[in-house]
N, C-alpha and C positions, 0 to 999 in steps of 0.2 A: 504493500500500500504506500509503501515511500518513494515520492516521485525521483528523487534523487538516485534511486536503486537503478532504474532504468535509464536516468543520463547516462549514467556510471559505465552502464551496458553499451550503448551509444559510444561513449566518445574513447573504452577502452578497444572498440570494435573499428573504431576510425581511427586509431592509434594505429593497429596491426595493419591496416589499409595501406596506412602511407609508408611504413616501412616494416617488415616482415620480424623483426626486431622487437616489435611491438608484441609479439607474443610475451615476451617477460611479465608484462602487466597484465595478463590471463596469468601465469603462475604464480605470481605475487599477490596475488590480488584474491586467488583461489585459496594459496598455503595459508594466507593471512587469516580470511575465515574462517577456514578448519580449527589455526590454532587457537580462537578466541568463540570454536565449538557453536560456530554458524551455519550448521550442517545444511537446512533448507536453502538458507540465502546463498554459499557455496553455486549447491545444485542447479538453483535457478541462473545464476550469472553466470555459469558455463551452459550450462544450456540456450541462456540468451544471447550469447556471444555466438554460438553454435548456429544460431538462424540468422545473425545480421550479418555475419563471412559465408554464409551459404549461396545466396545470391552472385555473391562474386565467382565460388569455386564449380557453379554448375554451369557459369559464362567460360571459364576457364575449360569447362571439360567438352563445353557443344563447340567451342574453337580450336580443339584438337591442342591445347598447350602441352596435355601430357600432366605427369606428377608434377609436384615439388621441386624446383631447381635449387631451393636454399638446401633442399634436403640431400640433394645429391651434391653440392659445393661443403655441408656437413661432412660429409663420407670421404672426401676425394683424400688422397694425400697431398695433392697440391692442386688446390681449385685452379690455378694459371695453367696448367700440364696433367691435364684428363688422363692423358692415357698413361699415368704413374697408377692408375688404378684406384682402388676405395683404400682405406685403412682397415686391419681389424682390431678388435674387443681392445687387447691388449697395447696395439699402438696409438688406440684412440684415450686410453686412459691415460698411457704417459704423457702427450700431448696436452692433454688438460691440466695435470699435476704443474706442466712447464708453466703455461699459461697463466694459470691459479700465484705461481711463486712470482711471475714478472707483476703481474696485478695487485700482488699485495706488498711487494718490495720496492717497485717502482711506479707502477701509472698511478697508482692511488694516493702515495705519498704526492708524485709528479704534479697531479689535477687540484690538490686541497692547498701546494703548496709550492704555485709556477714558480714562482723566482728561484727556486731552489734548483741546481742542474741535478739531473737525474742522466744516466751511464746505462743504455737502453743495452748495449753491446755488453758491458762486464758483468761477471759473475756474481749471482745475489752472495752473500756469506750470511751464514746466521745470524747479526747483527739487526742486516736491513731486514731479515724477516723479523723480527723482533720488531723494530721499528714501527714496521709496515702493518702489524698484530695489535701491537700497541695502541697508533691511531686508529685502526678500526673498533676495539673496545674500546676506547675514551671518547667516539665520538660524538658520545652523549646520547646515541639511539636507547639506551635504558632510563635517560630522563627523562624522555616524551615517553609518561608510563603508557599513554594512552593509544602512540601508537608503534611503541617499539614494534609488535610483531610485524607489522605493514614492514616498517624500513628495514629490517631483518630479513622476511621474505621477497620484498622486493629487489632488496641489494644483491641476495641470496641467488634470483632466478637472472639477473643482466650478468653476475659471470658466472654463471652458470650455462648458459646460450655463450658468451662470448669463449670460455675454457672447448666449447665444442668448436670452435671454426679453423680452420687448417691453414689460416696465414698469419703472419706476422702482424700484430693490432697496436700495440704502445696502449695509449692511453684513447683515444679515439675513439672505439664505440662505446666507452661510459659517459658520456657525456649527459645522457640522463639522469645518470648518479649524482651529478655535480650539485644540483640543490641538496638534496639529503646531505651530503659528504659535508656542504662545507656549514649545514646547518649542526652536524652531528658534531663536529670538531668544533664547531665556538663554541658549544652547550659544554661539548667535554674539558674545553681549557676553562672556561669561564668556571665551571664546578673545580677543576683544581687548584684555580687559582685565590677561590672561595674557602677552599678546606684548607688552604694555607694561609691564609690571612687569618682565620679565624683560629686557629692553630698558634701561629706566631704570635698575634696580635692581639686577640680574643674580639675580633672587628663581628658585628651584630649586622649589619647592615650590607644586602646584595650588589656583588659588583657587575657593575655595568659593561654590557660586550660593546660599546663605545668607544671605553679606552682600547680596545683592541686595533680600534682602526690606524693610532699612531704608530706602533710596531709594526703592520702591517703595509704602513704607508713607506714607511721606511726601508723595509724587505722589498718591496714591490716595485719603487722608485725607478732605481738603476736597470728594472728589468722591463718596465713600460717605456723608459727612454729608446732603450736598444731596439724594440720592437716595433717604436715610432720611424726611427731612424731606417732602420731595414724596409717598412713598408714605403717610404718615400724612393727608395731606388728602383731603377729602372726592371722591369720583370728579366728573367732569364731568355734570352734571342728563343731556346726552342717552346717556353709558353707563348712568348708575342708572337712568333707565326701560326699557332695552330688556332689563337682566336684571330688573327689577320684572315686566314682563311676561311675562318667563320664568318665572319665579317664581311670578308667579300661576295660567299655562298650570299647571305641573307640582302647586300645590296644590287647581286647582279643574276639572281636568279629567282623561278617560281618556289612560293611558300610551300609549294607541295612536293620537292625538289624531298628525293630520300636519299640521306649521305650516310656513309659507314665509316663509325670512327670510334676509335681506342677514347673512352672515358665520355661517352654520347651526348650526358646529362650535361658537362662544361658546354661540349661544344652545340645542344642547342640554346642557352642562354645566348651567345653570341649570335647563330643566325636563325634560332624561330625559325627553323623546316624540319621535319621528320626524319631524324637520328637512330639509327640501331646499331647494335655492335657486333662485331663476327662471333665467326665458331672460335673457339679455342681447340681446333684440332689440325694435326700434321697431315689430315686425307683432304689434299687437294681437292678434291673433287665434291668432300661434302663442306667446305671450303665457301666453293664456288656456289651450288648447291643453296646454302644459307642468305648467299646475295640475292641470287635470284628468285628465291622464296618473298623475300622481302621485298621484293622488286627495285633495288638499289641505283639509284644513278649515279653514286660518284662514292670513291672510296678515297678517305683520308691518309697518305702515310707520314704519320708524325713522324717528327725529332725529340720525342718528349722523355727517351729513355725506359721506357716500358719494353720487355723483353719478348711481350705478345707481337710484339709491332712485327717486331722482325723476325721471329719463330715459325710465324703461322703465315702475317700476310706477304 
């Protein structure tokens, strides 16, 4: 009877729409109830998620897409290079373990606390898992009694999905995380820095995450300068041609023009006409095959450093 139940349905079902990622918030959202013994409400929000992604999957299946492609990019041992084959049981769990250890040693420390360089390449050591364990329990997710379990299972299900994907990710697809992360880490310093005032000082009165901002401002400084300074230089020669030739696509040819290119999403923002991108595979022929399914007029070959570029096309 709560109308808010069915937004909830709604807009976690238009989350998954827009990016397939968005499954997290079905798992989170699901584990979350269970643990706070919402059996019915559970039921019903996967079940209602189940009819507002229907629509889509049964468009998907009268247009011949086929399965899953995240599901099959899940399995590969290298989404870039198909034909390395799927991974199994056991390659797929050390993969995660790796993933799980970069994510808590590095992007997570990296996301709650940029100015700080983080060493994507060298070896975690115990320390930084420590570190990395540390800010996740202090981030104060047990001080929002109310809705620790949400931020728990929801934190829980984005790497969890992200520990399954078979490429190299940094810090990148948490970026959803980043509200929670960096509400759970004020809550957690602000609570330490309360037990120790009161502690030392016998101080009665709550301190304010206020004063946070001048340490902050100060960490942060030297690293919004540099990041100013970088975006005012000129782009790298092989970005500026690939939107030059976007650019040119969209001023000298029809909108309905279909081009094929390595990273499609960039280069329609530049020229607004119909973007798909190849096969990633060595069989010429289903290669070729992919184009003219598509009905392609014009294929792209970047200089952008992508190793597809030059592998496949």
């Amino acid at each position: 009877r709560n109308p808010y139940f069915y937004l909830l349905i709604l807009t976690a079902g238009y989350g998954y729409m827009i990016r397939t990622q968005g499954i997290t918030l079905i798992a989170g959202i699901t584990l979350w109830l269970l643990c706070v013994r919402k059996w019915r409400t559970a039921i019903g929000f996967v079940a209602g998620f189940l009819l507002t992604t229907l629509p889509w999957a049964v468009r998907n299946r009268l247009a011949g897409l086929g399965g899953s492609r995240y599901l099959d990019q899940l399995l590969a041992v290298n989404v870039w290079q198909p034909e390395q084959g799927t991974v199994s049981l056991g390659e797929m769990i050390d993969r995660g373990l790796k993933t799980l250890q970069m994510l808590i040693t590095k992007a997570i420390p990296n996301t709650v606390t940029p100015y700080l360089k983080v060493d994507y390449d060298a070896v975690s050591t115990f320390g930084e898992w420590a570190v990395g364990l540390t800010l996740i329990i202090l981030f104060g997710f047990w001080r929002i009694r109310r809705y620790f379990w949400f931020f728990a299972a929801y934190s829980a299900a984005v790497l969890g999905i992200i520990c399954l994907w078979s490429a190299p990710s940094g810090n990148r697809y948490i970026t959803t995380l980043v509200p929670l992360l960096e509400i759970g880490l004020t809550i957690g310093v602000c609570t330490l820095i309360e037990m120790g005032l009161r502690k030392r000082f016998g101080a009665k009165s709550a301190f304010s995450p206020l004063w946070l901002l001048i340490p902050a401002a100060l960490l942060a400084g030297p690293r919004l300068a540099a990041v100013a300074e970088e975006s005012r230089k000129p782009m790298p020669p092989q970005l500026a041609g690939f939107i030059d030739a976007a650019e040119t696509v969209r001023r000298r040819l029809p909108a309905q023009t279909v081009v094929c290119s390595r990273k499609p999403s960039v280069f329609y923002v530049y020229a607004q006409c119909h973007v798909c991108n190849f096969r990633y595979t060595e069989d010429d022929e289903s290669l070729i095959r992919g184009l003219v399914d598509s009905e392609v007029d014009y294929v792209v070959l970047d200089q952008m450093g992508y190793a597809a570029t030059g592998r496949y096309l």
